[in-house]
N, C-alpha and C positions, 0 to 999 in steps of 0.2 A: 475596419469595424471590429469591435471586441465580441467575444461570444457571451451569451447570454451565464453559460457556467464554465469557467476554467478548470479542468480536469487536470491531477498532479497524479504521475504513475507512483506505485511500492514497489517492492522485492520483486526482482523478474526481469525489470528492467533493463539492467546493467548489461553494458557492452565493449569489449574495448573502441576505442575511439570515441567514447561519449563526452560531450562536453567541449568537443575541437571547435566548436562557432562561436563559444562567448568565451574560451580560458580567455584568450589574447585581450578582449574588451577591461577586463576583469582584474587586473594585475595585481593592485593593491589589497583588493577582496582575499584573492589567491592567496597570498603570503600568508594575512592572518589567518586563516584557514591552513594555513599547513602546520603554522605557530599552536592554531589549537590542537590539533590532531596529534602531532607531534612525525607528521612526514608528507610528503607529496603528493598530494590529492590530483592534480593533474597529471603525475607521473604513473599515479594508480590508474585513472582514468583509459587518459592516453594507451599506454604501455603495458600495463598489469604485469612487470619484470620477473615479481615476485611471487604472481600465483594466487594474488589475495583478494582479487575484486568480488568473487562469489561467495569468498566468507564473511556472513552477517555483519558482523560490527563493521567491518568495509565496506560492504556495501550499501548498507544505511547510510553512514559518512557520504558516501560518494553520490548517488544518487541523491540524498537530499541538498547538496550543494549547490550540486548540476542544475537540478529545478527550479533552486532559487536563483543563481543565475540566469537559467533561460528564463524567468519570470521579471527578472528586473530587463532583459532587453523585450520582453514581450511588453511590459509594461511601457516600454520607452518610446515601442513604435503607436503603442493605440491607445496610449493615457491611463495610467493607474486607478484613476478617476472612474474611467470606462469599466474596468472589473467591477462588480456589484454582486456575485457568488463564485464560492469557490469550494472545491470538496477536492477528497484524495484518496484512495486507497490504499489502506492500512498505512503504512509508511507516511504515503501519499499528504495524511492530512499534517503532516510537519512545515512542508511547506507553503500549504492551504492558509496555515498559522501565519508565516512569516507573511505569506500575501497580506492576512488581513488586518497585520501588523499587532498580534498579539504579542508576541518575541521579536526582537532581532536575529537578523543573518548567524551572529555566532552564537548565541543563547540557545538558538534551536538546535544549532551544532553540536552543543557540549551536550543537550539533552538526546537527541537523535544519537549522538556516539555510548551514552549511557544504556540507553535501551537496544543498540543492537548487541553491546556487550552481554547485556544480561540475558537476551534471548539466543545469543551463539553461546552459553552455559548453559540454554536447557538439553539436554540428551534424552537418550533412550525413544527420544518419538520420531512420530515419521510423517508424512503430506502425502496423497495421492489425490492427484484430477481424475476428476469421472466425467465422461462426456460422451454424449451421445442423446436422443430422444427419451422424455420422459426425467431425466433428472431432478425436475421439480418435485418429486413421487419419492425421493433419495430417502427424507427422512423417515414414513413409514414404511420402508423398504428396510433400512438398519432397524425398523424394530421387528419387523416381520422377521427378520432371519437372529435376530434375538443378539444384536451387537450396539448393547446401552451404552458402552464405553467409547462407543466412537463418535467424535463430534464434526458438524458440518462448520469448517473454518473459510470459506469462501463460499457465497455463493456469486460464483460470475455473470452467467447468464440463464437462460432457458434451456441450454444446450451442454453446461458446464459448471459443477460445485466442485472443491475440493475438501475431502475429508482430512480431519488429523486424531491421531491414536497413537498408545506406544507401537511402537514396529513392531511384534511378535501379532497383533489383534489384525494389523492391516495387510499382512502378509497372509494372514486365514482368512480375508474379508475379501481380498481385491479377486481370488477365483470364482468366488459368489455372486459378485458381480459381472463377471466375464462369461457366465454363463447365461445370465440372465440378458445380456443383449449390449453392455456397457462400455466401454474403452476405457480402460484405465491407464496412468500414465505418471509412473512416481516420480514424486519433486524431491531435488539434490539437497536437501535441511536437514539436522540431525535434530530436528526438534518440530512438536506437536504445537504449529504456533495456533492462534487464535482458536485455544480449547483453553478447558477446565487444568490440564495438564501443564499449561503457563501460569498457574497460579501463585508457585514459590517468585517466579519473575515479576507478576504485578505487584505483591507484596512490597518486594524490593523496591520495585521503579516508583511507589506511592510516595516509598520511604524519600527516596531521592529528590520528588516533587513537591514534598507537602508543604517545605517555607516557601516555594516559589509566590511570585506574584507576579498577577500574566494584566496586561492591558485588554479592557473589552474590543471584543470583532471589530472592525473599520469596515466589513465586509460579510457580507453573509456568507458562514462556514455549515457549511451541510455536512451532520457528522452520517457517515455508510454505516454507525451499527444499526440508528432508527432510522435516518432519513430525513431528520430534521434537523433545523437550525439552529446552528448552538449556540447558547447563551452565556455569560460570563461567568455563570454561575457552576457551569455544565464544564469548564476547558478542565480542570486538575480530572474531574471521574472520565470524561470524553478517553483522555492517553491514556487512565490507569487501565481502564477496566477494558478499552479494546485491545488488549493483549489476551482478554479470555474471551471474548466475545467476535461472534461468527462477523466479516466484512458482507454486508448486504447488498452488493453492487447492483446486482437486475433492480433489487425492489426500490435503491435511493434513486437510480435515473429516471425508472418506470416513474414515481411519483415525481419527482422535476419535469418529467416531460407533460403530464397530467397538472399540472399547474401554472403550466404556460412558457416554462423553460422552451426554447425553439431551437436554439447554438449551443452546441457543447465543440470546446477546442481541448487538444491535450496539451500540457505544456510539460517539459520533460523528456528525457529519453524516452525514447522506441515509441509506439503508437499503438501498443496492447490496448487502453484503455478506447481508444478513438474505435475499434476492431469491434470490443465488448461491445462499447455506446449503440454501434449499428447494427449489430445484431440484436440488441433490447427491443433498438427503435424501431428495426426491419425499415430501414429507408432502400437498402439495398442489400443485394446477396453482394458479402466478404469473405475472407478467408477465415478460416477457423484462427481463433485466437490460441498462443500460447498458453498453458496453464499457468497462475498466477497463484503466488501463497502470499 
Protein backbone atom coordinates (compact mmCIF):
# COMPACT_ATOMS: atom_id res chain seq x y z
CA UNK A 1 0.00 0.00 0.00
CA UNK A 2 1.42 3.60 -0.85
CA UNK A 3 1.73 6.26 1.84
CA UNK A 4 -0.41 8.88 2.10
CA UNK A 5 2.79 11.49 1.45
CA UNK A 6 5.96 10.41 -0.27
CA UNK A 7 8.85 12.12 1.40
CA UNK A 8 12.28 12.87 -0.99
CA UNK A 9 15.50 13.51 1.29
CA UNK A 10 18.04 17.07 0.35
CA UNK A 11 21.64 17.64 1.14
CA UNK A 12 22.79 15.22 3.97
CA UNK A 13 21.91 12.51 2.57
CA UNK A 14 24.57 11.23 0.51
CA UNK A 15 26.43 8.11 1.41
CA UNK A 16 28.82 5.98 -0.43
CA UNK A 17 26.94 3.01 -1.53
CA UNK A 18 23.79 4.84 -2.34
CA UNK A 19 21.76 3.86 -5.02
CA UNK A 20 23.28 -0.09 -5.19
CA UNK A 21 19.34 -1.65 -5.37
CA UNK A 22 18.17 0.15 -8.44
CA UNK A 23 21.68 1.16 -10.48
CA UNK A 24 21.39 -2.45 -11.97
CA UNK A 25 17.42 -2.11 -12.67
CA UNK A 26 18.29 1.08 -14.34
CA UNK A 27 20.94 0.78 -17.13
CA UNK A 28 19.81 2.67 -19.93
CA UNK A 29 18.54 5.76 -17.36
CA UNK A 30 22.27 5.47 -16.04
CA UNK A 31 24.08 5.99 -19.28
CA UNK A 32 22.19 9.10 -20.14
CA UNK A 33 22.69 10.37 -16.93
CA UNK A 34 26.21 10.00 -17.03
CA UNK A 35 26.00 11.50 -20.86
CA UNK A 36 24.31 14.55 -19.09
CA UNK A 37 26.67 15.19 -16.22
CA UNK A 38 29.41 14.48 -18.22
CA UNK A 39 30.84 11.42 -15.71
CA UNK A 40 29.72 8.48 -13.59
CA UNK A 41 27.07 9.01 -11.41
CA UNK A 42 27.09 5.45 -10.10
CA UNK A 43 30.80 5.45 -9.84
CA UNK A 44 30.34 8.56 -7.65
CA UNK A 45 27.66 6.94 -5.96
CA UNK A 46 29.05 3.56 -5.34
CA UNK A 47 32.84 4.44 -4.86
CA UNK A 48 33.36 8.25 -4.43
CA UNK A 49 37.18 7.55 -5.95
CA UNK A 50 37.48 10.92 -6.35
CA UNK A 51 36.49 12.55 -3.16
CA UNK A 52 33.49 14.45 -4.53
CA UNK A 53 30.19 13.11 -3.38
CA UNK A 54 29.97 15.94 -0.45
CA UNK A 55 30.74 18.66 -2.94
CA UNK A 56 27.44 20.36 -3.66
CA UNK A 57 27.03 20.35 -7.45
CA UNK A 58 27.80 16.41 -6.75
CA UNK A 59 25.79 15.92 -4.52
CA UNK A 60 22.62 17.38 -5.88
CA UNK A 61 23.36 15.34 -9.13
CA UNK A 62 23.74 12.31 -7.17
CA UNK A 63 21.07 12.28 -4.81
CA UNK A 64 18.43 13.56 -6.92
CA UNK A 65 19.09 10.79 -9.38
CA UNK A 66 19.14 8.09 -6.80
CA UNK A 67 15.48 9.29 -5.77
CA UNK A 68 14.34 9.45 -8.85
CA UNK A 69 15.28 6.06 -9.30
CA UNK A 70 14.16 4.68 -5.98
CA UNK A 71 10.90 6.39 -7.07
CA UNK A 72 10.42 4.83 -10.23
CA UNK A 73 10.87 1.16 -8.53
CA UNK A 74 8.74 2.57 -5.52
CA UNK A 75 6.38 3.36 -8.13
CA UNK A 76 6.50 0.08 -9.91
CA UNK A 77 5.82 -2.02 -6.76
CA UNK A 78 2.61 0.04 -5.46
CA UNK A 79 1.27 1.94 -8.65
CA UNK A 80 2.35 5.53 -9.63
CA UNK A 81 -1.35 5.98 -9.57
CA UNK A 82 -1.32 5.31 -5.82
CA UNK A 83 1.08 8.40 -5.03
CA UNK A 84 -1.42 11.35 -4.73
CA UNK A 85 1.29 13.84 -2.52
CA UNK A 86 4.55 14.33 -2.66
CA UNK A 87 6.89 17.12 -0.93
CA UNK A 88 11.01 17.18 -0.41
CA UNK A 89 13.20 18.95 1.38
CA UNK A 90 14.97 21.59 0.01
CA UNK A 91 16.77 19.47 -2.69
CA UNK A 92 14.10 17.06 -1.88
CA UNK A 93 11.44 18.91 -3.94
CA UNK A 94 13.36 18.15 -7.34
CA UNK A 95 12.41 14.96 -7.31
CA UNK A 96 8.81 15.62 -5.79
CA UNK A 97 8.74 17.40 -9.32
CA UNK A 98 9.75 14.67 -11.45
CA UNK A 99 7.13 12.34 -9.33
CA UNK A 100 4.62 14.56 -10.23
CA UNK A 101 5.69 14.71 -13.60
CA UNK A 102 6.32 18.42 -14.03
CA UNK A 103 9.95 17.68 -15.75
CA UNK A 104 11.53 14.76 -16.89
CA UNK A 105 14.25 12.48 -15.36
CA UNK A 106 17.02 14.57 -17.28
CA UNK A 107 15.41 18.07 -17.26
CA UNK A 108 15.37 18.01 -13.63
CA UNK A 109 18.87 16.71 -13.94
CA UNK A 110 20.33 19.59 -16.09
CA UNK A 111 18.46 21.86 -13.65
CA UNK A 112 19.38 20.21 -10.32
CA UNK A 113 23.26 20.16 -11.66
CA UNK A 114 22.71 24.14 -12.34
CA UNK A 115 21.66 24.99 -8.86
CA UNK A 116 24.06 22.88 -6.98
CA UNK A 117 26.64 24.72 -9.20
CA UNK A 118 25.64 27.89 -8.31
CA UNK A 119 25.09 27.24 -4.68
CA UNK A 120 28.87 25.46 -4.27
CA UNK A 121 29.97 29.31 -5.78
CA UNK A 122 28.55 30.80 -2.76
CA UNK A 123 31.30 31.36 -0.04
CA UNK A 124 32.24 33.05 2.82
CA UNK A 125 28.98 31.57 4.72
CA UNK A 126 28.70 28.96 7.05
CA UNK A 127 25.42 26.29 8.65
CA UNK A 128 25.26 25.41 12.08
CA UNK A 129 22.37 22.85 13.71
CA UNK A 130 21.13 23.96 16.99
CA UNK A 131 19.51 21.30 18.90
CA UNK A 132 18.27 20.64 21.96
CA UNK A 133 14.92 21.89 23.95
CA UNK A 134 13.25 25.08 23.29
CA UNK A 135 14.52 25.81 19.82
CA UNK A 136 11.30 26.74 18.62
CA UNK A 137 12.27 30.23 20.88
CA UNK A 138 15.61 30.24 18.32
CA UNK A 139 14.21 33.32 16.57
CA UNK A 140 13.73 35.74 19.51
CA UNK A 141 16.61 34.43 20.91
CA UNK A 142 18.95 35.78 17.75
CA UNK A 143 17.16 39.04 18.51
CA UNK A 144 17.58 39.08 22.10
CA UNK A 145 21.32 38.67 21.87
CA UNK A 146 21.12 41.36 18.83
CA UNK A 147 22.38 38.86 15.77
CA UNK A 148 19.79 40.37 12.84
CA UNK A 149 22.15 39.06 10.43
CA UNK A 150 21.62 35.61 11.00
CA UNK A 151 19.00 33.64 9.40
CA UNK A 152 17.05 30.42 10.36
CA UNK A 153 17.70 28.08 7.21
CA UNK A 154 16.06 24.95 8.53
CA UNK A 155 13.65 24.44 10.67
CA UNK A 156 13.66 20.45 11.24
CA UNK A 157 11.89 19.85 14.15
CA UNK A 158 10.84 20.80 17.69
CA UNK A 159 14.26 19.67 18.87
CA UNK A 160 16.32 21.08 15.81
CA UNK A 161 16.74 24.33 13.37
CA UNK A 162 19.78 25.12 11.68
CA UNK A 163 21.05 28.66 11.30
CA UNK A 164 23.07 30.17 8.32
CA UNK A 165 25.27 33.40 8.43
CA UNK A 166 28.75 34.41 7.02
CA UNK A 167 31.20 32.36 9.18
CA UNK A 168 32.82 35.36 11.12
CA UNK A 169 28.95 36.11 12.89
CA UNK A 170 28.34 32.16 13.52
CA UNK A 171 31.52 31.59 15.10
CA UNK A 172 30.48 34.76 17.74
CA UNK A 173 26.95 33.21 17.89
CA UNK A 174 27.47 29.39 18.31
CA UNK A 175 29.13 30.39 22.20
CA UNK A 176 26.10 32.21 22.99
CA UNK A 177 24.26 29.65 22.34
CA UNK A 178 26.26 26.93 24.23
CA UNK A 179 25.89 28.80 26.99
CA UNK A 180 22.45 29.19 27.15
CA UNK A 181 21.69 25.34 27.14
CA UNK A 182 21.94 24.52 23.19
CA UNK A 183 24.23 21.91 21.10
CA UNK A 184 25.42 23.22 18.37
CA UNK A 185 26.90 21.28 15.53
CA UNK A 186 28.55 22.93 12.44
CA UNK A 187 27.67 21.57 8.88
CA UNK A 188 30.51 20.74 6.26
CA UNK A 189 29.09 23.88 3.41
CA UNK A 190 31.08 26.75 2.46
CA UNK A 191 28.03 28.52 2.06
CA UNK A 192 25.04 30.31 3.98
CA UNK A 193 22.33 28.29 2.10
CA UNK A 194 18.62 28.93 2.48
CA UNK A 195 19.33 32.80 3.66
CA UNK A 196 19.32 36.27 2.40
CA UNK A 197 23.01 35.65 1.68
CA UNK A 198 21.93 33.19 -1.39
CA UNK A 199 20.65 36.04 -3.03
CA UNK A 200 23.28 36.61 -5.92
CA UNK A 201 22.51 32.54 -6.37
CA UNK A 202 18.64 33.03 -6.81
CA UNK A 203 19.34 35.83 -9.18
CA UNK A 204 21.18 33.63 -11.24
CA UNK A 205 19.10 30.35 -11.00
CA UNK A 206 15.74 32.83 -12.07
CA UNK A 207 18.00 33.74 -14.86
CA UNK A 208 18.53 30.02 -15.88
CA UNK A 209 14.66 29.23 -15.20
CA UNK A 210 12.78 31.94 -16.63
CA UNK A 211 12.23 30.51 -20.60
CA UNK A 212 11.53 27.16 -18.95
CA UNK A 213 8.11 25.80 -19.23
CA UNK A 214 7.13 23.17 -16.67
CA UNK A 215 3.98 20.79 -17.05
CA UNK A 216 1.09 21.40 -14.26
CA UNK A 217 1.42 18.91 -10.84
CA UNK A 218 -0.12 15.22 -11.86
CA UNK A 219 0.33 15.04 -8.06
CA UNK A 220 -0.01 17.15 -5.17
CA UNK A 221 3.47 18.94 -4.42
CA UNK A 222 3.54 20.25 -1.00
CA UNK A 223 5.98 23.10 -1.33
CA UNK A 224 8.24 23.12 2.73
CA UNK A 225 8.71 27.03 2.55
CA UNK A 226 4.53 27.56 3.20
CA UNK A 227 3.23 24.18 3.37
CA UNK A 228 0.96 24.23 0.74
CA UNK A 229 0.24 22.96 -2.54
CA UNK A 230 1.78 24.15 -5.28
CA UNK A 231 0.19 25.32 -8.24
CA UNK A 232 1.39 25.79 -11.78
CA UNK A 233 1.48 28.91 -11.40
CA UNK A 234 3.84 28.80 -8.02
CA UNK A 235 6.67 25.98 -9.70
CA UNK A 236 9.34 28.77 -11.59
CA UNK A 237 9.16 31.20 -7.73
CA UNK A 238 8.57 27.71 -5.55
CA UNK A 239 12.90 26.82 -7.00
CA UNK A 240 13.74 30.43 -7.21
CA UNK A 241 12.95 31.94 -4.29
CA UNK A 242 13.67 28.56 -1.91
CA UNK A 243 17.17 29.16 -2.09
CA UNK A 244 16.72 32.41 0.16
CA UNK A 245 13.86 31.13 1.99
CA UNK A 246 13.99 29.06 5.44
CA UNK A 247 12.85 24.93 4.72
CA UNK A 248 9.88 24.62 7.18
CA UNK A 249 9.94 20.95 7.70
CA UNK A 250 8.15 20.66 11.45
CA UNK A 251 5.36 23.17 10.41
CA UNK A 252 4.80 21.42 6.45
CA UNK A 253 4.27 17.81 8.30
CA UNK A 254 2.71 19.31 11.47
CA UNK A 255 -0.06 20.66 8.96
CA UNK A 256 -0.22 17.33 6.45
CA UNK A 257 -0.73 15.44 9.57
CA UNK A 258 -3.64 18.04 10.76
CA UNK A 259 -5.46 17.49 7.60
CA UNK A 260 -5.61 13.87 7.51
CA UNK A 261 -2.21 13.01 6.09
CA UNK A 262 -1.91 9.41 8.23
CA UNK A 263 1.37 7.70 5.94
CA UNK A 264 4.52 9.39 5.44
CA UNK A 265 7.26 6.96 3.44
CA UNK A 266 10.64 8.34 2.61
CA UNK A 267 11.85 7.48 -0.71
CA UNK A 268 15.68 8.11 -1.11
CA UNK A 269 18.81 7.61 0.59
CA UNK A 270 19.11 7.37 4.30
CA UNK A 271 16.00 7.80 6.41
CA UNK A 272 16.90 11.49 8.04
CA UNK A 273 13.48 12.56 6.98
CA UNK A 274 11.41 9.38 8.17
CA UNK A 275 13.67 10.10 11.84
CA UNK A 276 12.41 13.97 11.52
CA UNK A 277 8.52 12.84 10.49
CA UNK A 278 8.51 10.81 14.04
CA UNK A 279 9.82 13.05 16.09
CA UNK A 280 7.09 16.02 14.59
CA UNK A 281 4.56 13.28 14.89
CA UNK A 282 5.76 11.80 18.38
CA UNK A 283 4.40 8.22 17.36
CA UNK A 284 7.44 7.07 19.08
CA UNK A 285 10.76 7.95 20.93
CA UNK A 286 13.83 7.70 17.90
CA UNK A 287 17.09 8.58 17.50
CA UNK A 288 18.12 12.01 17.30
CA UNK A 289 18.22 12.86 13.65
CA UNK A 290 21.38 14.06 11.86
CA UNK A 291 21.49 17.82 11.19
CA UNK A 292 20.21 18.69 7.72
CA UNK A 293 21.06 21.95 5.43
Amino acid sequence: MASDVVMFPGQGSQHVGMGREVFDAYPGLCDRADETVGYSLRELCLEDPHGRLNQTAHTQQAIYFVSCLMYLEYAERHGDEQVRCVTGHSLGLYPALFAAKVFGLFEGLEIVSERGALMQEARDGAMVAVIGPRVDEIDEHLVRLEFFDVDVANYNSPDQVVLSAAKPRLEELVPRLREAGHRCVPLPVGGAFHSRHMEPSRRAFARFLRDREFAPPAKTVISTTSGRALGPDHLLEEMVFQLVKPVRWWQTVARLARTGHKRFEEVGPGTVLTTLSTEILGDEPSPQAEPWK
